[in-house]
N, C-alpha and C positions, 0 to 999 in steps of 0.2 A: 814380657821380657823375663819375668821370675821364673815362669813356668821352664823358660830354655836356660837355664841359670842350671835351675835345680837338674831337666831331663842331662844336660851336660856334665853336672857332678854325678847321676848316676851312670852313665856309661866311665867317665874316667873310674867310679867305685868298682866298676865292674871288670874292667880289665886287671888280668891277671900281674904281678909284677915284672915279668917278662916284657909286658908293650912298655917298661917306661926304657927298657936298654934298646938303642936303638944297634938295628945290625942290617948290615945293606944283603948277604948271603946268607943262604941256612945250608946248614948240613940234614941230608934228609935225601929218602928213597924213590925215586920216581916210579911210576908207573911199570915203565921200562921196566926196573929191579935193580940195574948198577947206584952202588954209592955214590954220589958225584956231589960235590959243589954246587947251586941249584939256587937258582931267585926265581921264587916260584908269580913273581909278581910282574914278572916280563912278558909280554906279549909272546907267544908262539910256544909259551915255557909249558914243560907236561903237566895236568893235574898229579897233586901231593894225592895221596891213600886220604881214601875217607873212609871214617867210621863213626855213626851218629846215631845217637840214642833217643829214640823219641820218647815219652811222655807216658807210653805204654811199655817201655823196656824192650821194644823191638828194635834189631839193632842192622842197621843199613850200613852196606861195604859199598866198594863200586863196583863188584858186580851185579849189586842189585838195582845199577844205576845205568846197564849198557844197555846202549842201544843203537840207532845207527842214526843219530839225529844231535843235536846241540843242546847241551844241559848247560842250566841257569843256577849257580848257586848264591843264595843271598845270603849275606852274612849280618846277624841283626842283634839288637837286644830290644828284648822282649817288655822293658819296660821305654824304648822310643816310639812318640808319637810318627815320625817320621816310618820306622820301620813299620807300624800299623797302618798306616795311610799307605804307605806301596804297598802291603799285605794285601787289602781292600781292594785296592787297583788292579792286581794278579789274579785277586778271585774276577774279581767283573771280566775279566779279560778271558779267563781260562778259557772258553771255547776254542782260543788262537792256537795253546800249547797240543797240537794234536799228536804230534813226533817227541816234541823238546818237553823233558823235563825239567822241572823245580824243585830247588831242597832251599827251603829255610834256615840256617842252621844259626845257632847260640854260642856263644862259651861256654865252658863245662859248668862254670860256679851260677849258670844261672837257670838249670834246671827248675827251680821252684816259683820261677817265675812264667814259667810254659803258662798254667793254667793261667793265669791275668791276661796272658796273651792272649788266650784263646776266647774267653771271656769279650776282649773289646773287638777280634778279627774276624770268630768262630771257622776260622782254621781246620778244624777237625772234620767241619761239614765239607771239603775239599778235599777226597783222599788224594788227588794228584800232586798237593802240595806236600811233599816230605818235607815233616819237622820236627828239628832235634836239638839234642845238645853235641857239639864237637867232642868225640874222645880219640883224637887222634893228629892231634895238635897242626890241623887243616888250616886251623884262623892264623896261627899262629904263622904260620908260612907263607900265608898268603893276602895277609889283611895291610891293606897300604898307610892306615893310619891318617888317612884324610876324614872322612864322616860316612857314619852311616844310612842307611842301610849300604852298605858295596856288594852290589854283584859282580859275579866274575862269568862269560861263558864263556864255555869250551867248547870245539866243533866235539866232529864225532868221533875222533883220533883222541878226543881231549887232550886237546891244545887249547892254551887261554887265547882266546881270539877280540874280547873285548873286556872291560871293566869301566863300571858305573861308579859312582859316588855319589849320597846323597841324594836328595829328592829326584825322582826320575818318571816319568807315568809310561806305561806301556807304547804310546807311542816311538818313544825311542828306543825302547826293545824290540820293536816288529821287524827292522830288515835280519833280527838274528833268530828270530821263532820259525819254526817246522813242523 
């Protein structure tokens, strides 16, 4: 019980001041490119602009994410047990994601905590997993504030077509993998 005490007080540390105002819309750019009004946490709603910096300063757009298949973004922190254990469960699985990709991604403030990640997941031995830090206020727009890890995937339009919460093992991911 201490151990989920404490992993709990570091994901609240780790959220930026932003997650504690809560706001049901975001203003922000879709895809598309028109201004609009936009709750990017709705089913059918377009992926927000991603930009994420990985660990090596290599820096992922979504065009370095197209393809013509359904992507998976997890959204984690890098010091939850939870987001390590699905980590683990993604790698054993990888052989499924043959179409569909995977990005890992972080909050910005928790860059320095990559290597610990990698450390308990070894992530890195995975190049299919992109993993980063958000600099492009992605979580921010789209993170529902229930628990982590949340996945979000997109078809291949990226359209958010489902979202996860929390502990989840690959099997409930397979009817969306390609």
């Amino acid at each position: 019980m201490q151990r989920k005490s404490i992993l709990a007080l570091l994901l609240i540390c780790s959220l930026p001041v932003w997650a504690f105002r809560p706001q049901a819309k975001k203003e922000s750019v879709p895809q598309g490119g028109t201004t609009d009004t936009m709750d990017f946490r709705k089913i059918g709603a377009p992926m927000p602009s991603i930009r994420l910096v990985t660990a090596e300063n290599k820096v992922i757009t979504d065009k370095d994410l197209h393809n013509d298949a359904n992507l998976f973004v997890m959204l984690f922190n890098p010091t939850c047990e939870h987001c390590e254990d699905m980590t683990r469960d993604l790698e054993k699985s990888i052989g499924l994601f043959h179409r569909s990709k995977i990005v890992l991604m972080a909050a910005s403030m928790m860059g320095p905590y990559l290597e610990y990640f990698d450390k308990n997941t070894h992530y890195t031995q995975f190049p299919s997993l992109i993993t980063g830090i958000d600099s492009a206020d992605f979580i921010k727009q789209t993170f529902t504030y229930e628990m982590l890890p949340q996945i979000n995937i997109y078809d291949k339009d990226r359209k958010l077509i489902r979202t996860f919460n929390g502990i989840n093992r690959v099997d409930s991911l397979k009817p969306y993998i390609q």
